[in-house]
Biopython code that builds the backbone (N, CA, C, O; Angstrom):
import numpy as np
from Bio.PDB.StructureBuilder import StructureBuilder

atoms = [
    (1, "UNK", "N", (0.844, -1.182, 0.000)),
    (1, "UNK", "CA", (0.000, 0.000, 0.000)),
    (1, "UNK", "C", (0.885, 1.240, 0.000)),
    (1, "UNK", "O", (1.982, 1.145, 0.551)),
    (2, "UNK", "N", (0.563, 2.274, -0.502)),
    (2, "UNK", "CA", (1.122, 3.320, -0.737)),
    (2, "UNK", "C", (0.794, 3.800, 0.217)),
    (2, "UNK", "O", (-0.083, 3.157, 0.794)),
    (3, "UNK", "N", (1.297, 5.259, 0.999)),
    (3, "UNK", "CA", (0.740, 6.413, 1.672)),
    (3, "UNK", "C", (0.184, 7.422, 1.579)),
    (3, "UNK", "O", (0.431, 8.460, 2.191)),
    (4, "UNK", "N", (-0.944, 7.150, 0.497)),
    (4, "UNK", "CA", (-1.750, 7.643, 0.014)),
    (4, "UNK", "C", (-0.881, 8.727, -1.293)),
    (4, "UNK", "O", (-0.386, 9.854, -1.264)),
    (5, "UNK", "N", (-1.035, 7.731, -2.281)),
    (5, "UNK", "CA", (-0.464, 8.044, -3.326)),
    (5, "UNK", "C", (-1.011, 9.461, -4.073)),
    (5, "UNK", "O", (-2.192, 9.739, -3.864)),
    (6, "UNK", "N", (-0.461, 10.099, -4.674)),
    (6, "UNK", "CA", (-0.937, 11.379, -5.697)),
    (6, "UNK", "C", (-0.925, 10.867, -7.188)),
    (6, "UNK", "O", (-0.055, 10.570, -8.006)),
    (7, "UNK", "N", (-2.761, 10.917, -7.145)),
    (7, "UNK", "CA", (-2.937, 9.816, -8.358)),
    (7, "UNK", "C", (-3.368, 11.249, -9.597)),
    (7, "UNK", "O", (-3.631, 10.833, -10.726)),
    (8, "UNK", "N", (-3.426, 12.564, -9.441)),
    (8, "UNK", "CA", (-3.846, 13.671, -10.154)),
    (8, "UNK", "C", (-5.123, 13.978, -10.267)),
    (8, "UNK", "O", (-5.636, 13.963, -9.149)),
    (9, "UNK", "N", (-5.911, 14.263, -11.139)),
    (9, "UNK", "CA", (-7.136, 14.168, -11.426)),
    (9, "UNK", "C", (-8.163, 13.311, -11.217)),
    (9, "UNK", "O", (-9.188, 13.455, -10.551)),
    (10, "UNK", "N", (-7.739, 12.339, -11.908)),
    (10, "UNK", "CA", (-8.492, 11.219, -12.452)),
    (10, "UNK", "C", (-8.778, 10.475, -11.246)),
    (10, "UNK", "O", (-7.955, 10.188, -10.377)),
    (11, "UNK", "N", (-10.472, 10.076, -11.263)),
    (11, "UNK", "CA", (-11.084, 9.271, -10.248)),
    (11, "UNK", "C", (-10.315, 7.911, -10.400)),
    (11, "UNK", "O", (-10.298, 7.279, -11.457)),
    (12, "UNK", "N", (-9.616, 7.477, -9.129)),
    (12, "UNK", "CA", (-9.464, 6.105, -9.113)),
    (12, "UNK", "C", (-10.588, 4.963, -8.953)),
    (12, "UNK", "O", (-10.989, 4.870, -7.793)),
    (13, "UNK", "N", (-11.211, 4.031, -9.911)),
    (13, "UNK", "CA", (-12.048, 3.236, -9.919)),
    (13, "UNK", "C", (-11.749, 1.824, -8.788)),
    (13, "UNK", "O", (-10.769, 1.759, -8.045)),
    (14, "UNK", "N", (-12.657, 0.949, -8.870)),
    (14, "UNK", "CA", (-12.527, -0.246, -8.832)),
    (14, "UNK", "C", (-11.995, -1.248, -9.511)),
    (14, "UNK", "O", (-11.466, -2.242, -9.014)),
    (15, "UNK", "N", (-12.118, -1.018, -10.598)),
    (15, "UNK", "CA", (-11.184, -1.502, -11.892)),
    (15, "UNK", "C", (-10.095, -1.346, -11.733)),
    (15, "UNK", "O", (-9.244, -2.233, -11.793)),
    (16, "UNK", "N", (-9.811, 0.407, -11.379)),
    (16, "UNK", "CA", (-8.463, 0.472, -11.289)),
    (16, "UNK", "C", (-7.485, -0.611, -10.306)),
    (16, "UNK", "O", (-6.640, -1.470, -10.558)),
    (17, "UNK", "N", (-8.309, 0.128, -8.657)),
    (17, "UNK", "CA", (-8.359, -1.039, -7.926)),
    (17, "UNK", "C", (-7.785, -2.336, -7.926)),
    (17, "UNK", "O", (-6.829, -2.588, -7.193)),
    (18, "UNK", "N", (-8.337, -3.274, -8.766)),
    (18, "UNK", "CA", (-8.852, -4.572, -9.428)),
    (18, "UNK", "C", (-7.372, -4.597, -9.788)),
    (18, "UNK", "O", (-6.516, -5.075, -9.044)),
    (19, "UNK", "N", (-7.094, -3.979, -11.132)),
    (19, "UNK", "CA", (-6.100, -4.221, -11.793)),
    (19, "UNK", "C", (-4.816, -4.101, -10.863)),
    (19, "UNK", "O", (-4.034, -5.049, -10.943)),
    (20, "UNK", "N", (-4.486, -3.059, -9.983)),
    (20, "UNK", "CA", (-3.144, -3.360, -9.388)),
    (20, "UNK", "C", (-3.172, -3.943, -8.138)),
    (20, "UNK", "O", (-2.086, -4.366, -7.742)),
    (21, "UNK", "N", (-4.301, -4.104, -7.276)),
    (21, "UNK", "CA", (-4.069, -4.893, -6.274)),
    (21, "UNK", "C", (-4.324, -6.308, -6.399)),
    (21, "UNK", "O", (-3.559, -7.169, -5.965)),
    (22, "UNK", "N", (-5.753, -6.607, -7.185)),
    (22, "UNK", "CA", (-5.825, -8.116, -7.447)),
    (22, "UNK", "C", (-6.900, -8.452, -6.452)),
    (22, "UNK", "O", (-7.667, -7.523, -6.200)),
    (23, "UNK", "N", (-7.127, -9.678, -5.790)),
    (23, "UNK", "CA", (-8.638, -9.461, -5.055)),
    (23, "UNK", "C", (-8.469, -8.149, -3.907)),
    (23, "UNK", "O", (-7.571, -7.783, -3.148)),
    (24, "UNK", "N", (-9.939, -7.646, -4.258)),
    (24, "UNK", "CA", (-9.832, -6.787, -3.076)),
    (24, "UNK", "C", (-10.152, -7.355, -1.782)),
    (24, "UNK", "O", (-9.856, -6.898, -0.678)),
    (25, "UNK", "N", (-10.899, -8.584, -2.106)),
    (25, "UNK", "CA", (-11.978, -9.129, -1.243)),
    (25, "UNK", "C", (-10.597, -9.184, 0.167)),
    (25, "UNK", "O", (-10.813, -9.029, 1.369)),
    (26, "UNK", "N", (-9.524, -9.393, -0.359)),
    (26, "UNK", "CA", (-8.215, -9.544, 0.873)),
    (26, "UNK", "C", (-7.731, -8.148, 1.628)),
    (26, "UNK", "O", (-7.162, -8.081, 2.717)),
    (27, "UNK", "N", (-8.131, -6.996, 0.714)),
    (27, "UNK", "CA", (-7.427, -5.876, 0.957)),
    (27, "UNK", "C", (-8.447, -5.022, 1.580)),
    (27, "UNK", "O", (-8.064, -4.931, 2.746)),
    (28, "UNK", "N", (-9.463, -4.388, 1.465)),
    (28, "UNK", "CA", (-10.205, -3.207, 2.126)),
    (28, "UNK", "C", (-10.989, -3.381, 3.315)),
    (28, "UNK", "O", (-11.255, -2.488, 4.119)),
    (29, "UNK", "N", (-11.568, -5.333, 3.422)),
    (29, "UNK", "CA", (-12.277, -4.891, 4.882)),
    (29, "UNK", "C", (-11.280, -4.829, 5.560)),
    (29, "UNK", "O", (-11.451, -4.157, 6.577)),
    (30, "UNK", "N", (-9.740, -5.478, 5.373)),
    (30, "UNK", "CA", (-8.743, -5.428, 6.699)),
    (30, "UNK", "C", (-8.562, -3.975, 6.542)),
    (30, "UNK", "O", (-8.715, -3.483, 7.660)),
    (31, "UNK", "N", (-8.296, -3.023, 5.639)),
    (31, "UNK", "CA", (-7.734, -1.692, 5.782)),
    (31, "UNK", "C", (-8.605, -1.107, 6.577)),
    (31, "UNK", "O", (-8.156, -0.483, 7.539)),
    (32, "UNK", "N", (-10.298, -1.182, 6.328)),
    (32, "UNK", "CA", (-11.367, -0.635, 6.965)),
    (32, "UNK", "C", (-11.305, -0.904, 8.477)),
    (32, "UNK", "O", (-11.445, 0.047, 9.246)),
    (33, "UNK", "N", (-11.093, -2.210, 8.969)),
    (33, "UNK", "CA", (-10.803, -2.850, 10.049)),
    (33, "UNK", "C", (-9.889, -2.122, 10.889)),
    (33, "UNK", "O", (-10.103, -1.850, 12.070)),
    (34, "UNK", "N", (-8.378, -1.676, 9.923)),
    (34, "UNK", "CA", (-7.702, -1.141, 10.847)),
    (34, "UNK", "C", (-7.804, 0.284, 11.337)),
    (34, "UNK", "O", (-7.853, 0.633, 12.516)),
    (35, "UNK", "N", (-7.833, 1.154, 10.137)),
    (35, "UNK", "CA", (-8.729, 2.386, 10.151)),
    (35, "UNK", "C", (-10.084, 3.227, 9.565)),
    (35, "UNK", "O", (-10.113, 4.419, 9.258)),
    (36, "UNK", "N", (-10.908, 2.502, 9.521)),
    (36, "UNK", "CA", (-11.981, 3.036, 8.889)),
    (36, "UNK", "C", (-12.023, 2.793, 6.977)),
    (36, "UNK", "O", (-11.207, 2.299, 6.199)),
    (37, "UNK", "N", (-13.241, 3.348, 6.808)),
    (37, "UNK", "CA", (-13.106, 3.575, 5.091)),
    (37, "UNK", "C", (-12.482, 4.863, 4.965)),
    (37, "UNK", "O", (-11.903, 5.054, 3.895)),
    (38, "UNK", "N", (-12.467, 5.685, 5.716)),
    (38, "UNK", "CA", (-11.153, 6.821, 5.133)),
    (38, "UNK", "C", (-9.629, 6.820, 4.848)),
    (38, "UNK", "O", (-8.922, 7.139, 3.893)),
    (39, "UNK", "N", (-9.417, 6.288, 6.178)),
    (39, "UNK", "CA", (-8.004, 5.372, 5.700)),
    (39, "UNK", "C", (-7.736, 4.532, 4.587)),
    (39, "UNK", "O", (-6.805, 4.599, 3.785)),
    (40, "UNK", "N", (-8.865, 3.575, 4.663)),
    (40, "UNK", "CA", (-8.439, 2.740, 3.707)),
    (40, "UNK", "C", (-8.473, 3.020, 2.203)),
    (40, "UNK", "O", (-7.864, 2.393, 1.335)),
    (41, "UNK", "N", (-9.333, 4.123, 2.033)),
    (41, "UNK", "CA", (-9.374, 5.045, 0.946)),
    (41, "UNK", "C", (-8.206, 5.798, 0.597)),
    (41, "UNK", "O", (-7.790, 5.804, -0.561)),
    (42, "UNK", "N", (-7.516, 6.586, 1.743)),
    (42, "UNK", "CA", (-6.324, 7.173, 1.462)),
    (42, "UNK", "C", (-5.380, 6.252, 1.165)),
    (42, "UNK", "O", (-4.729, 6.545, 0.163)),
    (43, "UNK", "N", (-5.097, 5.285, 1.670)),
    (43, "UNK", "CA", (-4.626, 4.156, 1.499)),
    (43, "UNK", "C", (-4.311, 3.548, -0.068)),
    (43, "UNK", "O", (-3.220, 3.145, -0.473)),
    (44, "UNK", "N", (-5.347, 3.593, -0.678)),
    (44, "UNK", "CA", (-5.454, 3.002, -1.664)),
    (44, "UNK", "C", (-5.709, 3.960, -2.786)),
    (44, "UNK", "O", (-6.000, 3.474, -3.879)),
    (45, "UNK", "N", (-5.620, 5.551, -2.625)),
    (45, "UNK", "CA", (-5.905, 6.467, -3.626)),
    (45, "UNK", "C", (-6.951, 6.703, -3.684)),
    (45, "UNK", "O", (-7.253, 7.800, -4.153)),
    (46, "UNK", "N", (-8.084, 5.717, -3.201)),
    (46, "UNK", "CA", (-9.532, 6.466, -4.119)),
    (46, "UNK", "C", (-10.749, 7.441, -2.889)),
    (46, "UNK", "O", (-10.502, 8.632, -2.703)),
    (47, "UNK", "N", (-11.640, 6.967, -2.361)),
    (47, "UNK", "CA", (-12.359, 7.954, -1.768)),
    (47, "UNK", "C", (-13.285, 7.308, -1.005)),
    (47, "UNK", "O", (-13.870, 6.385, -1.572)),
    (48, "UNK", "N", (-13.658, 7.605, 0.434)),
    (48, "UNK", "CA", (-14.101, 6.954, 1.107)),
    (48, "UNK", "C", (-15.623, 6.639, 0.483)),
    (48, "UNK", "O", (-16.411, 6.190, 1.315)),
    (49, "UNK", "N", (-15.955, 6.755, -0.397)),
    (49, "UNK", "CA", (-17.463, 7.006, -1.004)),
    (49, "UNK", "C", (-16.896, 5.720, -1.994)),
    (49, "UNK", "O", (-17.039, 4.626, -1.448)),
    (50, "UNK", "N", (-16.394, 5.683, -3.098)),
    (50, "UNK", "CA", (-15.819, 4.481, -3.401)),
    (50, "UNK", "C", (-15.693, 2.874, -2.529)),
    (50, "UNK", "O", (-15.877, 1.761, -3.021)),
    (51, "UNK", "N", (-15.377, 3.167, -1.316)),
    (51, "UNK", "CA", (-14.956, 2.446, -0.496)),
    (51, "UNK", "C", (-16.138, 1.249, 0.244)),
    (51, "UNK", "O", (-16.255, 0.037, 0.419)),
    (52, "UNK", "N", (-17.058, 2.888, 0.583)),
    (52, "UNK", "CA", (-18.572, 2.435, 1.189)),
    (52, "UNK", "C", (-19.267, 1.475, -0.141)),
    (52, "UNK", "O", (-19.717, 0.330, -0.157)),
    (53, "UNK", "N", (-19.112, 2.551, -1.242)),
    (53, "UNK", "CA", (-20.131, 1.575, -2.538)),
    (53, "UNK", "C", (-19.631, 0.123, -2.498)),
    (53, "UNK", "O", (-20.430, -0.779, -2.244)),
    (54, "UNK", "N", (-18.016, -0.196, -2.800)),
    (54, "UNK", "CA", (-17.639, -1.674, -2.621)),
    (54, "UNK", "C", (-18.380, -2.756, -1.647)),
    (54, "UNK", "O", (-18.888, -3.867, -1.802)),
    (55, "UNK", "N", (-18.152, -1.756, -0.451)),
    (55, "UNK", "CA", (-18.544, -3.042, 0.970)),
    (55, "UNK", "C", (-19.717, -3.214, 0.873)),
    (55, "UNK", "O", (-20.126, -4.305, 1.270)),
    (56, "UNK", "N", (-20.648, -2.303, 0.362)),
    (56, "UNK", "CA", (-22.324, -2.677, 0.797)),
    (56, "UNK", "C", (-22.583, -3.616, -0.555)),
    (56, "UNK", "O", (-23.388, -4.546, -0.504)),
    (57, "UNK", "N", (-21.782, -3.277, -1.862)),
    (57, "UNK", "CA", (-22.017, -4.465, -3.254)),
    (57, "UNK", "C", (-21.469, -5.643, -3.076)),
    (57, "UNK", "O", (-21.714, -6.619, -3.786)),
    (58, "UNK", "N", (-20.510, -5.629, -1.897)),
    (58, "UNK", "CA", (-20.097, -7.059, -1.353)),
    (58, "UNK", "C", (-20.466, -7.965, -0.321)),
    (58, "UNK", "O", (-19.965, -9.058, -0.055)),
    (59, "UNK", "N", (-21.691, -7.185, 0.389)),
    (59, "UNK", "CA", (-22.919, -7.981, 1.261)),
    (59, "UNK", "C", (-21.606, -6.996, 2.807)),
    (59, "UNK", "O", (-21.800, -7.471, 3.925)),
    (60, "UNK", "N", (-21.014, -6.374, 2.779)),
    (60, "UNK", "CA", (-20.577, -6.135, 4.666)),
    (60, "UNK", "C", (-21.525, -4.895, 5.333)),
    (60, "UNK", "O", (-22.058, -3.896, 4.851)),
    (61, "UNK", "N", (-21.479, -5.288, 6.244)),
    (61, "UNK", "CA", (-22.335, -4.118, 7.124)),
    (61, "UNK", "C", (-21.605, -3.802, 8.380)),
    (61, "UNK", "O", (-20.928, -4.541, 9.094)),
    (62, "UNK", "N", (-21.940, -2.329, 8.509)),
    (62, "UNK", "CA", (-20.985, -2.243, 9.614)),
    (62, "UNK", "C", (-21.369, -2.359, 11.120)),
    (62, "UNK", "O", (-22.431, -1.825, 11.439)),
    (63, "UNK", "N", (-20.857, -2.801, 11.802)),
    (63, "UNK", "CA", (-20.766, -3.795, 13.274)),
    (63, "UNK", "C", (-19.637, -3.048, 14.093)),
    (63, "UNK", "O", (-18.432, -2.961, 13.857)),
    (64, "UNK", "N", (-20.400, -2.534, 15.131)),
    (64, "UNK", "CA", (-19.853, -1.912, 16.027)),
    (64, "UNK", "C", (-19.477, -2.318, 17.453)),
    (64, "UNK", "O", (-20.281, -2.105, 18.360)),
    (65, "UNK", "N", (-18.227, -2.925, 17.710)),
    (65, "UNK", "CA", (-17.929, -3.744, 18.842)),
    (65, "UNK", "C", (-17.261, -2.611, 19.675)),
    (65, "UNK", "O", (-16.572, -1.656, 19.318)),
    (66, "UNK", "N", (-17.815, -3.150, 21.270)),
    (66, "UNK", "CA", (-17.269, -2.407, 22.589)),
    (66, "UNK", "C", (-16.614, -3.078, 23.654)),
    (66, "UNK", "O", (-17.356, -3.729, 24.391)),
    (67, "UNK", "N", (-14.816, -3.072, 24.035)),
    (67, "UNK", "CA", (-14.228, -3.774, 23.965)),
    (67, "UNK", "C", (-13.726, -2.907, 25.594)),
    (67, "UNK", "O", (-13.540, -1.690, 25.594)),
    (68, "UNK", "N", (-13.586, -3.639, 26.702)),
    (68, "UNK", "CA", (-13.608, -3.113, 27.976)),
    (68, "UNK", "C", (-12.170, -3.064, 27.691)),
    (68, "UNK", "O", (-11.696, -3.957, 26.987)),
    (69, "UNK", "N", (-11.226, -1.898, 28.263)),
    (69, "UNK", "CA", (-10.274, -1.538, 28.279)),
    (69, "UNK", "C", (-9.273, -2.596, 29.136)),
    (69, "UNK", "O", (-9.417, -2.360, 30.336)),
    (70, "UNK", "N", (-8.439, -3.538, 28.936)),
    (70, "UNK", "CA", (-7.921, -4.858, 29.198)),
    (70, "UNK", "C", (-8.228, -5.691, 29.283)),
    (70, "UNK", "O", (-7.476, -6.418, 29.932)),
    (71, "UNK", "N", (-9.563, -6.367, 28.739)),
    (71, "UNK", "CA", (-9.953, -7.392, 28.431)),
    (71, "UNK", "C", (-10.236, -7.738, 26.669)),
    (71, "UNK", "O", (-10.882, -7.114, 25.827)),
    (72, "UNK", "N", (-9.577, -8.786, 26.600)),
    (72, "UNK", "CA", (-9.243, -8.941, 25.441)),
    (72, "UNK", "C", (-10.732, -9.645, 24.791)),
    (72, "UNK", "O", (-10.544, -10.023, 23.634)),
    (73, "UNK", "N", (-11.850, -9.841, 25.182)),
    (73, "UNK", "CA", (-13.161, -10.843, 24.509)),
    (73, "UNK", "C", (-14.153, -9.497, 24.431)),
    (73, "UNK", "O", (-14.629, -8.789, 25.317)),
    (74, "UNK", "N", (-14.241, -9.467, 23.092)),
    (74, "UNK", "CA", (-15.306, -8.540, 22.304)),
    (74, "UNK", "C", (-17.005, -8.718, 22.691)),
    (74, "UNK", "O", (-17.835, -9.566, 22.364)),
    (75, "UNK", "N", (-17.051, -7.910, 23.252)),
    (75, "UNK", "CA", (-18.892, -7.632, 23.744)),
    (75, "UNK", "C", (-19.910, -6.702, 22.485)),
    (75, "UNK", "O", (-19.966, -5.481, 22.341)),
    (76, "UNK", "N", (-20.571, -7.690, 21.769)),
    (76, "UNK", "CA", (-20.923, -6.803, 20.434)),
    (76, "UNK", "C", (-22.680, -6.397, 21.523)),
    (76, "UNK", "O", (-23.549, -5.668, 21.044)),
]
sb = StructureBuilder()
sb.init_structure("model")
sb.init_model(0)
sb.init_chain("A")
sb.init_seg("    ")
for serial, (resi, resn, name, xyz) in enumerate(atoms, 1):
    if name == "N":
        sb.init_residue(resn, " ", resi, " ")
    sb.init_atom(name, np.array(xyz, "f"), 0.0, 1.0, " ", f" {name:<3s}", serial, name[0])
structure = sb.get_structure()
């Protein structure tokens, strides 16, 4: 992944996407996971609006877990 590359003008697609990373299905929920769809947008050049359209055309929804500060077992 780049650090949020300077791609110019031009909207970066899914296609685009597609073509240099290869499945995404491996790459954006973990980026989303680690920081959001903004990150993972900057991340990857394109735009957190891009990001959202992917996950909801790929069946994810977002799930909001609350995690007691030193305990490691997730309370959804």
């Amino acid at each position: 992944m780049n650090e949020g590359r300077a791609k110019g003008w031009r909207k970066i697609t899914v296609k685009d996407l597609e073509k240099e990373y290869g499945n995404l299905e491996e790459i954006i929920p973990k980026l989303v996971n680690e920081g959001g769809q903004t990150y993972a947008a900057f991340q990857l050049g394109t735009t957190a609006t891009t990001i959202s359209k992917w996950l909801k055309a790929h069946g994810y929804i977002q799930q909001i877990t609350y995690v007691k500060q030193g305990n490691l077992e997730a309370v959804s």
